[in-house]
VOFINU-96307 format. One record per residue (C-alpha): x, y, z. Coordinates in Angstrom, 1 decimal, decimal comma, always signed. Each point is the difference from the previous one (the first is absolute). Example, Ala and Ser with C-alpha at 12.3 -4.5 7.8 and 13.67 -1.06 7.14 Angstrom:
2
+--------+--------+--------+
|     px |     py |     pz |
+--------+--------+--------+
|  +12,3 |   -4,5 |   +7,8 |
|   +1,4 |   +3,4 |   -0,7 |
+--------+--------+--------+
***
This chain:
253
+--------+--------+--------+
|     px |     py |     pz |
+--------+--------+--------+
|  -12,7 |   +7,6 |  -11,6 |
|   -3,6 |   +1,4 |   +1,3 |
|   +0,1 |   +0,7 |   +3,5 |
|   -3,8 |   -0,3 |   +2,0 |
|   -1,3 |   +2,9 |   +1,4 |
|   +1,0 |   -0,1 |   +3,2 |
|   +3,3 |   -0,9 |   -1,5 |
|   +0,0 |   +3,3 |   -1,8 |
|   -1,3 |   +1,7 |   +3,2 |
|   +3,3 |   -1,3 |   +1,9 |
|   +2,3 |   +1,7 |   -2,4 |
|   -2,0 |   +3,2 |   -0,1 |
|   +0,0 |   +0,7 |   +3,7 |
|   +3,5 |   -1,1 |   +0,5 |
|   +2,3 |   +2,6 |   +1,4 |
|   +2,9 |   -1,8 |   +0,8 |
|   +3,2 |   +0,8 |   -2,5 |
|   +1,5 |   -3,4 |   -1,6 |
|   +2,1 |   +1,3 |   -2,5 |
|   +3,4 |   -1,9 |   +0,2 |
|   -1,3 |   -2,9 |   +0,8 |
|   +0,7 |   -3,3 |   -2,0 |
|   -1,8 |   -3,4 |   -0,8 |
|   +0,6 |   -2,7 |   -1,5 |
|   -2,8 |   -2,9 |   -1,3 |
|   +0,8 |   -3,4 |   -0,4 |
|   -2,3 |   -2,1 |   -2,1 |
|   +0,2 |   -3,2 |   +0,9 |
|   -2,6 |   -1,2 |   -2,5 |
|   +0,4 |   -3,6 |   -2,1 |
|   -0,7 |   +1,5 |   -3,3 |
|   +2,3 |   +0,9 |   -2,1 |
|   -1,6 |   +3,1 |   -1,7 |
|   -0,4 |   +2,1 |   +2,7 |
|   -2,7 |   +1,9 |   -1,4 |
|   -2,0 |   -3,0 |   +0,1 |
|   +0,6 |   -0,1 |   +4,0 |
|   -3,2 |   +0,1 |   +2,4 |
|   +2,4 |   +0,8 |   +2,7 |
|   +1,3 |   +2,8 |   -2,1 |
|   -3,4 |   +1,7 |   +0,1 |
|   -0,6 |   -0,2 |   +3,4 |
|   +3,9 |   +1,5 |   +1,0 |
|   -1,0 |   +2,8 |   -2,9 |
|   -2,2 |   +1,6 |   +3,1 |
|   +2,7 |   +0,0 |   +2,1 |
|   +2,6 |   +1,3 |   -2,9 |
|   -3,0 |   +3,1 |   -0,5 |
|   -0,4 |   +0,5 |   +3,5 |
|   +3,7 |   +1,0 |   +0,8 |
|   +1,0 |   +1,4 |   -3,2 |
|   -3,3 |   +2,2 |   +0,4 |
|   +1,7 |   +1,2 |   +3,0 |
|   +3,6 |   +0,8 |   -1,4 |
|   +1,6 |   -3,6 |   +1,0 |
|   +2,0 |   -0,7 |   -3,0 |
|   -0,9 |   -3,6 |   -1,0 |
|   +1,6 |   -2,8 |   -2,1 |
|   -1,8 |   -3,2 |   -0,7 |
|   +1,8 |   -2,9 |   -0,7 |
|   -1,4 |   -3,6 |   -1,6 |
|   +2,5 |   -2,4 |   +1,3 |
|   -0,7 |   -2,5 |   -2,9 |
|   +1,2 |   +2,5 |   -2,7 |
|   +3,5 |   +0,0 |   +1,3 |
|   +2,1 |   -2,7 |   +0,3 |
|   +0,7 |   -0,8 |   +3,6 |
|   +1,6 |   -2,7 |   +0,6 |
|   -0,2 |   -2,6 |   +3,4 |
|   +2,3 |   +0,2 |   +3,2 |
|   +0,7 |   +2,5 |   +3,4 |
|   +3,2 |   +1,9 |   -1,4 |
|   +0,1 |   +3,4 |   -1,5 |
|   +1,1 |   -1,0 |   -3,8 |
|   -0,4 |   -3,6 |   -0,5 |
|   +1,7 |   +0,2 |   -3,6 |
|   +2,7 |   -0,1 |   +2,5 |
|   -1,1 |   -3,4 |   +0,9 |
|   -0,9 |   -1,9 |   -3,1 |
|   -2,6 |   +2,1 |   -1,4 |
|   +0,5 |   +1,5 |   -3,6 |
|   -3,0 |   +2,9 |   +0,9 |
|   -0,7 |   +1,5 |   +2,8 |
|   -2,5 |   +3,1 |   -0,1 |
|   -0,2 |   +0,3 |   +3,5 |
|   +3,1 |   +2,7 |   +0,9 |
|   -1,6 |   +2,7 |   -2,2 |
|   -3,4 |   -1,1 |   +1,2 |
|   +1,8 |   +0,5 |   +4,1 |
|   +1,3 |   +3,3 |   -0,9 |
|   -4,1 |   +1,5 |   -0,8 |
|   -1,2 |   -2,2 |   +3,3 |
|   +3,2 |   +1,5 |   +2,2 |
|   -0,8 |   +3,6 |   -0,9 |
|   -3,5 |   -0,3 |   +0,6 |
|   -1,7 |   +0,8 |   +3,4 |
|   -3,2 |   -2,1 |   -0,3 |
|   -0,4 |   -3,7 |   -1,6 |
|   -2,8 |   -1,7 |   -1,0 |
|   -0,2 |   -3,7 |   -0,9 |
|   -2,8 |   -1,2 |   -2,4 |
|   -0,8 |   -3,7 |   -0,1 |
|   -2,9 |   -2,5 |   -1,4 |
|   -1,2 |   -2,7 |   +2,4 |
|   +1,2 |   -3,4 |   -1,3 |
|   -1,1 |   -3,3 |   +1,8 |
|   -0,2 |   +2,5 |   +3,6 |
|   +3,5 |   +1,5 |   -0,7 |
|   +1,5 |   +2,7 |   -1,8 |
|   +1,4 |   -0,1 |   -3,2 |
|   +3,3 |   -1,6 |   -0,5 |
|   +1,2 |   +2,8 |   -1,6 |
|   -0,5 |   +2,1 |   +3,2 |
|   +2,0 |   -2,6 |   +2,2 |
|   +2,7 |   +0,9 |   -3,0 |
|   -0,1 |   +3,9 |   +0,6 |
|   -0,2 |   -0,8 |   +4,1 |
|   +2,8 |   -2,2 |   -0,4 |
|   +2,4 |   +2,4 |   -2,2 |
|   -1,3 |   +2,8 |   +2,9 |
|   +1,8 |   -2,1 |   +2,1 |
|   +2,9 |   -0,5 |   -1,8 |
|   +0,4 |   +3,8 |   +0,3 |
|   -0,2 |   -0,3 |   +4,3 |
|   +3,6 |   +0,0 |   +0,7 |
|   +0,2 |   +3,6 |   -1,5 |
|   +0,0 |   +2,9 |   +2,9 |
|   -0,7 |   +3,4 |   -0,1 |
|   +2,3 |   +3,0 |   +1,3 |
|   -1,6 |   -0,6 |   +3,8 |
|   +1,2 |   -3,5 |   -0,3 |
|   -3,6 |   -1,5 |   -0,4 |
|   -1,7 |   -2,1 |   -2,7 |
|   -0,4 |   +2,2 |   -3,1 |
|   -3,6 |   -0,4 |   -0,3 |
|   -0,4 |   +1,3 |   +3,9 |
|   -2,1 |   +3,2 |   -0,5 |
|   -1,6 |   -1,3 |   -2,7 |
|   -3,8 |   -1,3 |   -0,3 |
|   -1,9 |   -3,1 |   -1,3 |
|   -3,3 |   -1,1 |   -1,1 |
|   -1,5 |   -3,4 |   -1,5 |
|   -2,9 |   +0,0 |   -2,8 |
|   -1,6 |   -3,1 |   -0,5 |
|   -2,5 |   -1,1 |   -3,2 |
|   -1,6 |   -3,5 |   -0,7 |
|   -3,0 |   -2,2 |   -0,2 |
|   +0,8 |   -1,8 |   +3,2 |
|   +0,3 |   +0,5 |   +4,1 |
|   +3,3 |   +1,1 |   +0,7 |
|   +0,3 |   +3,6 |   +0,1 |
|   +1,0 |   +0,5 |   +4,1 |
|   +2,2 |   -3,1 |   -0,7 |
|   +1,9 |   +1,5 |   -2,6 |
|   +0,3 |   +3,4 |   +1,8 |
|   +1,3 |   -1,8 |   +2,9 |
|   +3,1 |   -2,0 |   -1,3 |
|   +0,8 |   +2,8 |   -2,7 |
|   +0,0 |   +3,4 |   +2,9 |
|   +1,4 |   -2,4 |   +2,3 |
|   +3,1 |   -0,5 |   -2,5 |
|   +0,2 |   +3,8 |   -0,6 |
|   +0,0 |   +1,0 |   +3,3 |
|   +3,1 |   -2,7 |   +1,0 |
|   +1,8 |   +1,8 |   -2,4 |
|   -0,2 |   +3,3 |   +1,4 |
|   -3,2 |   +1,1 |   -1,4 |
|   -2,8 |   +1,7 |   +1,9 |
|   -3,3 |   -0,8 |   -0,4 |
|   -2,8 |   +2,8 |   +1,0 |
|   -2,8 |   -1,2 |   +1,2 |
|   -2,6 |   -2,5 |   -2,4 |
|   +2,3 |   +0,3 |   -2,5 |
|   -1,5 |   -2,5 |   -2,4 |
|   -3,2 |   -0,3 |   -1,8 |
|   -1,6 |   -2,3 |   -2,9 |
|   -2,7 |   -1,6 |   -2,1 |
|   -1,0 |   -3,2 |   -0,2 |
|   -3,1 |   -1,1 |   -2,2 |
|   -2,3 |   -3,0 |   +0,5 |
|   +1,9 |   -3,1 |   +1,1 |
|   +1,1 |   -2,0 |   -3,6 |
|   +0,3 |   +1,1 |   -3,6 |
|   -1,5 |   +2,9 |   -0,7 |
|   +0,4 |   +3,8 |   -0,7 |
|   +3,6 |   +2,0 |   +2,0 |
|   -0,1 |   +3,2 |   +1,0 |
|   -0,6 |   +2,6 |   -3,4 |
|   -1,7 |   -2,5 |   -2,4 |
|   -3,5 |   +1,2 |   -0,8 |
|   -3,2 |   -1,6 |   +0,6 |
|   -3,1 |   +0,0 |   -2,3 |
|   -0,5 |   +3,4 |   +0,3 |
|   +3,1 |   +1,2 |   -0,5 |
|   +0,9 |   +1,0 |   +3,3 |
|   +3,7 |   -1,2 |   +1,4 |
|   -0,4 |   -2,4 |   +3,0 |
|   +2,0 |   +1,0 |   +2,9 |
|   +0,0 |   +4,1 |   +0,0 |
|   -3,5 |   +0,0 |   +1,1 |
|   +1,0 |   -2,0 |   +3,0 |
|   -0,1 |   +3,1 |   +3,3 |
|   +2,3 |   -2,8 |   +2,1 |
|   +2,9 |   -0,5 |   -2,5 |
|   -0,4 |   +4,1 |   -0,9 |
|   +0,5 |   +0,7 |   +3,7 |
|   +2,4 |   -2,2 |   +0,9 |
|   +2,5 |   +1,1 |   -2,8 |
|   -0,5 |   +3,8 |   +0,4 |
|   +0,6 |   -0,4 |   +3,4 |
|   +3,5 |   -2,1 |   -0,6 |
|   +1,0 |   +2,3 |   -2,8 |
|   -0,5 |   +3,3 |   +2,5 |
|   +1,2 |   -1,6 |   +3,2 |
|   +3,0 |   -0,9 |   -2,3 |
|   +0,3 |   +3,3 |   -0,7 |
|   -0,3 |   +1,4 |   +3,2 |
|   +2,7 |   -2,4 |   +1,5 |
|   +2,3 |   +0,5 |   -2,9 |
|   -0,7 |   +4,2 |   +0,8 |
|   +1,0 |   -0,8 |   +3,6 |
|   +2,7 |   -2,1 |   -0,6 |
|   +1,7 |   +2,5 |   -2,5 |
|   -0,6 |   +3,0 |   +2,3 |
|   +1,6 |   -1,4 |   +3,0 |
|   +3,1 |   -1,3 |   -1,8 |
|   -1,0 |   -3,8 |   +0,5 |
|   +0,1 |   -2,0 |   +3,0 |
|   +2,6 |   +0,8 |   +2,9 |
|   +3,0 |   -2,0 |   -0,6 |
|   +0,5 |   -1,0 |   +3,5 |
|   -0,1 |   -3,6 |   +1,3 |
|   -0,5 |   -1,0 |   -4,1 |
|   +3,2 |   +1,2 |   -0,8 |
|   +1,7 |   -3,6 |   -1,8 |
|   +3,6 |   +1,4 |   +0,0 |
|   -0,4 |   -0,1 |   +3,8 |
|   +0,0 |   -3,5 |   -0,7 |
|   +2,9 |   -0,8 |   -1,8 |
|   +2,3 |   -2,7 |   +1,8 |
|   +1,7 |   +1,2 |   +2,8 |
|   -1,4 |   +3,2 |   +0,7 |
|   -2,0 |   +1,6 |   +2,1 |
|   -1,3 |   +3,3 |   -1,5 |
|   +0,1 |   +3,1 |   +2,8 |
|   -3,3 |   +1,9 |   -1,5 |
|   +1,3 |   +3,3 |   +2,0 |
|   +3,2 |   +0,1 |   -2,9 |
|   -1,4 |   -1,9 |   -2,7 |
|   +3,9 |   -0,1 |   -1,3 |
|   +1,1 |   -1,8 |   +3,5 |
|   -0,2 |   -3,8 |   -0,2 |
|   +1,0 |   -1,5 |   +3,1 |
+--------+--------+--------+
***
């Protein structure tokens, strides 16, 4: 994906090492052909940004896997004859930075994001070795596409459903495009002179380079310092009939 000059410019001057670090892209678009996806062209800048700057990136269309309904880790354990979902989990668990990617739909985002933000939840109750929510130490941002007013709306439920599950969100994480109000041309098609709608746009262009580098930065800082402190968020201190003595982490009393 073409980056804009001041794009460009970003990645040139940076001097700040993000090797190691992982993402992890979530299309969320209706289509089933995600090359067809307007969200997928806008989330491509994101994608170029980072991988430009040694994030290793994975992109994944949500409709080209079968994933099936529910809030529990493998739902072929309950009912389901396919579930993509656990192999899907083990790319978003190993990945230090997640980005969701949604089309506006009637002021909401897709269903198929409420699918992937459900199944993240399904995945809650898993801990990491401080005791905390696995995705603690871990960063989130929201991309939002359509032809219809929305875009803060959708940021708003879908960062604050990352961030209740352990998530941290940098700040003005999200960003989008919306065209003229009604049917008419998403973000990438081209107009009558063959120009794409949408890249042109200095807001959207800002917006998303600052989510994708304040991502990065938070993901940097996050990874450097080990993650958050583990102390007062610690949920085996909270098992039944304890009370957890954070001086001898081994001492329940």
């Amino acid at each position: 994906m073409a980056l804009t000059v001041q794009q460009e410019q970003t990645c040139t001057d940076n001097k700040t090492d993000f090797s190691g670090l992982k993402a992890v892209i979530i299309n969320c678009s209706l289509k089933k052909d995600g090359n067809l996806s307007h969200t997928r062209k806008l989330l491509g800048v994101a994608e170029e940004i980072m991988s430009r700057n040694g994030v290793e990136v994975i992109h994944i269309h949500a409709l080209s896997h079968q994933i099936a309904y529910g809030v529990y880790p493998d739902m072929t354990e309950h009912g389901w004859d396919r579930d993509d979902w656990p192999e899907l989990w083990e790319k978003v668990a190993a990945a230090d930075i997640l980005i969701l990617g949604t089309p506006i739909w009637l002021g909401e985002e897709s269903s198929v994001c409420r699918v992937i933000i459900e199944r993240l939840y399904a995945m809650s109750g898993e801990l990491n070795d401080k005791g905390q929510s696995l995705y603690y130490g871990k960063t989130g941002g929201a991309v939002i596409t359509g032809n219809e007013d929305g875009i803060k709306h959708c940021a708003m439920t879908m960062l604050y459903a990352l961030q209740h599950l352990g998530y941290v969100i940098p700040p003005q994480a999200d960003c989008g495009w919306i065209g003229e109000a009604g049917p008419g041309p998403s973000y990438g098609d081209e107009n009558e002179n063959g120009e794409p709608y949408g890249y042109g746009n200095d807001f959207t262009q800002r917006n998303l380079t600052i989510m994708t580098w304040n991502l990065m930065h938070m993901a940097h800082m996050l990874k450097t310092a080990g993650g958050l402190p583990n102390h007062g968020n610690d949920r085996n201190a909270w098992k039944a009939g304890c009370r957890f003595d954070y001086e001898n982490p081994e001492h329940r009393v």
